[in-house]
Structure formats: structure tokens, C-alpha cells
C-alpha positions in Angstrom: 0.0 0.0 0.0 1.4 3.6 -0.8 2.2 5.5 2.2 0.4 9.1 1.7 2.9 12.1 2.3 2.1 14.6 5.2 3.2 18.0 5.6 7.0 17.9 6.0 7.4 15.6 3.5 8.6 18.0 0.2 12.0 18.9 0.1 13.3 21.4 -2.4 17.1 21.8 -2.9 19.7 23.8 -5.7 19.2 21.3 -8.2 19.3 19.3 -11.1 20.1 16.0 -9.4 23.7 15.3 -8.3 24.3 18.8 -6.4 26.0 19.2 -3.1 23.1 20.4 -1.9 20.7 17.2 -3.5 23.5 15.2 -1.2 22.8 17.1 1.9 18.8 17.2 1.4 19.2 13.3 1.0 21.2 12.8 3.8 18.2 15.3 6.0 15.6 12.9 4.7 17.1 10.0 5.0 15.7 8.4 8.3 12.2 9.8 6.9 9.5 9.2 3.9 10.2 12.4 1.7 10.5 13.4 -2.0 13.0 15.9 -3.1 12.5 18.6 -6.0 14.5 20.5 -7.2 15.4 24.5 -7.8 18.0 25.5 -10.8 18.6 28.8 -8.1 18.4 29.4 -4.4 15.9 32.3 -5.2 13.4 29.6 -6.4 13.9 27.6 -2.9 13.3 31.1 -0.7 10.3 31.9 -3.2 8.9 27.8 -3.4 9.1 27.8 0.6 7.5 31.0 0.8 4.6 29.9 -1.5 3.9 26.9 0.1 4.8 24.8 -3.2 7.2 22.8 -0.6 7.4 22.1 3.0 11.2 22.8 3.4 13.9 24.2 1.4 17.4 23.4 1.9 20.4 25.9 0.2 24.1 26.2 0.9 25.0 28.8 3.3 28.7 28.4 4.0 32.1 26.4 3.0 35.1 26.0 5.5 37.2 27.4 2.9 35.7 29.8 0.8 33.4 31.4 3.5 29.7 32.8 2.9 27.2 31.9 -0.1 26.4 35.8 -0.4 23.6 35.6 -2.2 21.8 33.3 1.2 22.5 35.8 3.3 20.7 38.4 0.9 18.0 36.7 0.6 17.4 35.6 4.2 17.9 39.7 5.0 14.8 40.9 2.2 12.6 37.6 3.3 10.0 38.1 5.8 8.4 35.1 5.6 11.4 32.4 5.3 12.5 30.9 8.7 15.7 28.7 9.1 14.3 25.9 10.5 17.6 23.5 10.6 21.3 23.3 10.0 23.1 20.3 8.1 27.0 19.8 7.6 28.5 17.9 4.9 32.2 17.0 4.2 32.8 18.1 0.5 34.8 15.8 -2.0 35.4 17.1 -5.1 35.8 14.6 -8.0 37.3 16.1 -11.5 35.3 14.5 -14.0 34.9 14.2 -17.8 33.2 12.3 -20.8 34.7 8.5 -21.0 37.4 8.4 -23.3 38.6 12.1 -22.6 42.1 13.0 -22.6 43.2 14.6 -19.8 45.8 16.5 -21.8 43.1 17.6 -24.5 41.1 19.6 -21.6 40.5 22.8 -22.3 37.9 24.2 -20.0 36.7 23.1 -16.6 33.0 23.8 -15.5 32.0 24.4 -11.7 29.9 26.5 -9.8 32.1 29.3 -8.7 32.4 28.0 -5.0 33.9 24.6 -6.1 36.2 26.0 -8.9 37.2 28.3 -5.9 37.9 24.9 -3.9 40.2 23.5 -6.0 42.4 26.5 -7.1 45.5 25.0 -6.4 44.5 21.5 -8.1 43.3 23.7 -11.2 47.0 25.7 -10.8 48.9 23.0 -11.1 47.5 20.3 -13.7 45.1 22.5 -15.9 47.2 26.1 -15.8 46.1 27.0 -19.6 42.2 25.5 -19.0 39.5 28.1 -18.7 37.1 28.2 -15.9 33.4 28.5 -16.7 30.9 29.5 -13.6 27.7 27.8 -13.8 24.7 27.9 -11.3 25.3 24.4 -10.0 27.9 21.4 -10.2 24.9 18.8 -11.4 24.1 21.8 -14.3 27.7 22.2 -15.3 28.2 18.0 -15.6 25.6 18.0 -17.7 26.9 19.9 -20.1 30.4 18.6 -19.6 28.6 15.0 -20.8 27.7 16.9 -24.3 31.0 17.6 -25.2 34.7 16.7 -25.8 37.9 18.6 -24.0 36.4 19.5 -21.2 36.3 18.9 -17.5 33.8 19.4 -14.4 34.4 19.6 -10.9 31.4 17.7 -9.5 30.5 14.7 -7.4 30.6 11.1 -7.5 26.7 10.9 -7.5 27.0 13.5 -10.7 29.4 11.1 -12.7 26.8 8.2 -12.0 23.6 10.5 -12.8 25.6 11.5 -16.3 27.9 9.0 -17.3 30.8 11.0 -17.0 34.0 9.6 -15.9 36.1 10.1 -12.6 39.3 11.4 -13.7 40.6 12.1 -10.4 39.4 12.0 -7.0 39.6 14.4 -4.0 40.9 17.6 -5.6 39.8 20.0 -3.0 42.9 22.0 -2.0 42.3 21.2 1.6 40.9 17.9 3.4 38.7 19.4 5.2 36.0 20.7 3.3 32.9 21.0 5.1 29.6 23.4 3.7 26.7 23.8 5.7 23.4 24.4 4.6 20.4 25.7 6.1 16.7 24.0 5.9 14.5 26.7 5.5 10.5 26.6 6.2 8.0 29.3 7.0 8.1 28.2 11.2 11.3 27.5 12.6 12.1 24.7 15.5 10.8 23.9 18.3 13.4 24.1 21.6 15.6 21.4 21.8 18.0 22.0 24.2 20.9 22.4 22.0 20.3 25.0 20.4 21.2 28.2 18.4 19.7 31.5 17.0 20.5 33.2 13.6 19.9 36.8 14.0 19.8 39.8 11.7 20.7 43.2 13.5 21.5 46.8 12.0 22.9 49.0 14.1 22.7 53.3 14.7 25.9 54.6 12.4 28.1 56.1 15.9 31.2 55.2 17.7 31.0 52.0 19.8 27.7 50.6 18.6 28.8 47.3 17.4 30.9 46.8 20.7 27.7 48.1 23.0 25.4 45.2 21.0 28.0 42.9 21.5 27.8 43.5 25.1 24.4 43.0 25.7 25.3 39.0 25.0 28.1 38.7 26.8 26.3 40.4 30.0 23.8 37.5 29.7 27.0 35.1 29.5 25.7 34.3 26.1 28.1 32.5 23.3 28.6 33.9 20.0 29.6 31.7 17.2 29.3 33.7 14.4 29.3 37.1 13.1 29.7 38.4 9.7 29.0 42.1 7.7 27.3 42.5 4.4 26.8 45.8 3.0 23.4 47.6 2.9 22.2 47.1 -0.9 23.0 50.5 -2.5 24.4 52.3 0.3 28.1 52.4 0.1 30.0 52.4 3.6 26.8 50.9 5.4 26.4 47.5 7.0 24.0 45.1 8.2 25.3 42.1 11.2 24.3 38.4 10.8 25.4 36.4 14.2 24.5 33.1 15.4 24.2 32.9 19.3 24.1 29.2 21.4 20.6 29.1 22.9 17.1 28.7 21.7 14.8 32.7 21.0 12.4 30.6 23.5 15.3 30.5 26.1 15.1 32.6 28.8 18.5 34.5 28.7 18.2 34.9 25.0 14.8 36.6 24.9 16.1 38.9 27.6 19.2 39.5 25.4 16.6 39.6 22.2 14.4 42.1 24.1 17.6 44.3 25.3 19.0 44.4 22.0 15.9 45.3 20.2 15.7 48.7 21.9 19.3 49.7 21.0 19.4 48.4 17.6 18.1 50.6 14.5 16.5 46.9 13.7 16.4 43.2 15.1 15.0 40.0 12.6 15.4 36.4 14.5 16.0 34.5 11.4 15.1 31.5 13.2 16.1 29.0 16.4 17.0 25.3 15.1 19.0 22.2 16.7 22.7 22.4 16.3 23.6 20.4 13.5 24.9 16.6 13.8 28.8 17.0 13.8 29.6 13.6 12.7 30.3 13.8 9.1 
């Protein structure tokens, strides 16, 4: 008999099949009954979540060694009705791959998404010096077209070169070991306390001398952690930032809504982008 889907149940990732990100929403819905669809962009997961076309999107957010997806944070800062409901961390191998029967020495141009070309700078240095670089919006999209044609290469993964029939030319090419992107699961509520917990925040703060150090304080005085903080520049105002931070503790919590509460009276603005479980660390 065919088990009906509830609400929970619809995944939407950065597609086509054989992404990073396919690989991470995969590994989410593992333990659970679940179909996955999937997005050419990460504006069509922040737009499908907010329409309610699927219960949870899930898009890349950051890499150990090239730092922030940009355009995440952007959109998580103009969304008001996108929550981040969930974090997942996944160790990143980067396969070079190519159509079977390729030389290697006949390569001309490799095809990534930005991030993993990025990733592998020092591999691309070294063996394909004179081979152009071609940006495309995913790894899955880029081996797709690598399958179509002769001398050239993508940077992709091992689920990609079974999805396309491309070959694996060489394995493990990221320039460091340890690779590891996380990826938020976005959904229009976000978790329920857990315990262990943290809180993605938003803040923008009055342009004066010691602002950023005086909201800083406000979490330290309630003995508080912070594990992240980054800038990104207002959009079209040269010299002016917004913060995004991630604190340990659940917006439920009671030190944190007194922090939350505290902060929202000295900041020009305060969004909770959403409370969620700390992510399983065993990758």
C-alpha cells in the first residue's frame, strides 16, 4: 500500500540532481519518507518555501574554505516570511570529472559553480594552468553539459558522474581535506526548543562610535556565546552594514529573549531569522 505524504514531506534543494546540496537534502531525509524537488537557483527555494509549493527548502550557506554563499544571506535579510528551520553539515569531495574516453591532456575548459572552482584552485594551478574556468549555477548543471561535449572537464561529485555517465578522472581535488559546507533547511516556522540549540539573527545598528561593541555587550552580559558574526553591506548604500550572528541558545530560552528584548531597543533593527537544533557533527 502507498504510504500518503504529510506535511513535511517536500524537500526542495539547488538542483538538477547530483548537487552538493541534493546530497545534503538526501542525507536530512534519510531516516524519513520524503521526496525531493528540485530548484535551478536558491531564489526559487526562498520563493517555493514561501509559496507553500514545498514544506522545506534546503540551500548552501557556507564552505570551511571559501566562506559565505552571499547571495543566502541576501536573501534571508529581504525575506520576511522564510525561517531557518535547521542546519546540516556535509564533508565536501570534489571529483574532476569528464566524458569517457577524454584526454586529460586535450582539456580545455573546466565547468564548476564558482564556489567549487574556488575549492580546488590549487588543483586547477597545477595540472590545468592554460584550462579556462566556466561558472555555472550548480555542479549537477555544469556535468551536464560537460557530458555533451569533448575537451572539457567538471568539478562535480561522485553521485553527478553516476547521474551523467561522466568519468572520474581524479578524485579528491579540494585543496584542503577538510571541506565541510553547511546548509540551512528553511521553512515558513522555525524549530521547536531542543536544548541544543542556536539562533540566527539579523541586527543593523545606529551609524556612531562603539555601537557594534555596545550590542555585543548586551550578549556577553547574559554570558551568552557567540559563534558567528559576519557584515554584508546595505544594498545600495556604500559604507553601510547590516550584522548576521548566530548565538548558542534557543529565541524561546530565557536568557536569550532577555538578550533579544535588550537588543531590540538599541538596535536601528532586530529579525530572528530562526532558532533550530545544532547540527549533527559527525560527518
Amino acid at each position: 500500500m502507498r504510504r500518503r505524504l504529510t506535511m513535511g514531506n517536500l524537500i526542495g534543494y539547488l538542483g538538477p540532481p547530483g548537487t552538493f546540496t541534493e546530497e545534503a537534502a538526501r542525507r536530512y531525509g534519510n531516516s524519513r519518507t520524503f521526496l525531493l524537488r528540485p530548484y535551478p537557483t536558491i531564489d526559487g527555494v526562498f520563493a517555493a518555501v514561501a509559496k507553500k509549493e514545498i514544506d522545506q527548502g534546503v540551500v548552501p550557506v557556507e564552505n570551511s574554505l571559501e566562506g559565505s554563499v552571499n547571495l543566502t544571506l541576501d536573501l534571508l535579510s529581504g525575506n520576511t516570511d522564510v525561517k531557518i528551520k535547521g542546519e546540516l553539515l556535509c564533508r565536501i569531495k570534489h571529483f574532476l570529472l569528464a566524458r569517457p574516453g577524454q584526454n586529460p591532456v586535450k582539456i580545455k575548459e573546466v565547468y564548476s559553480h564558482p564556489q567549487a572552482l574556488a575549492q580546488c584552485r590549487f588543483y586547477l594551478d597545477k595540472l590545468f594552468p592554460e584550462a579556462s574556468r566556466i561558472s555555472m549555477s550548480s555542479t549537477a548543471e555544469a556535468a551536464a553539459l560537460v557530458a555533451q561535449s569533448e575537451g572539457k572537464a567538471v568539478i562535480a561529485s561522485r553521485r553527478a558522474a553516476r547521474l551523467y555517465g561522466l568519468k572520474i578522472l581524479q578524485a579528491n581535488i579540494q585543496d584542503e581535506p577538510f571541506n565541510i559546507t553547511r546548509f540551512f533547511l528553511l521553512a515558513l516556522e522555525d524549530a521547536p526548543r531542543t536544548g541544543d540549540d542556536k539562533t540566527s539573527l539579523l541586527i543593523g545598528l545606529h551609524d556612531k562610535p562603539g555601537s557594534l561593541f555596545s550590542a555585543l555587550g548586551i550578549f556577553a552580559g547574559y554570558n551568552l556565546n557567540l559563534t558567528k558574526i559576519e557584515s554584508r553591506p546595505v544594498r545600495g548604500e556604500l559604507g553601510k552594514y547590516i550584522f548576521f550572528l548566530d548565538i548558542e541558545g534557543h529565541r524561546e530560552d530565557k536568557k536569550v529573549a532577555h538578550a533579544l528584548k535588550e537588543m531590540e531597543e538599541k538596535a536601528l533593527f532586530l529579525k530572528v531569522l530562526g532558532s533550530y537544533p545544532h547540527a549533527d557533527t559527525r560527518i
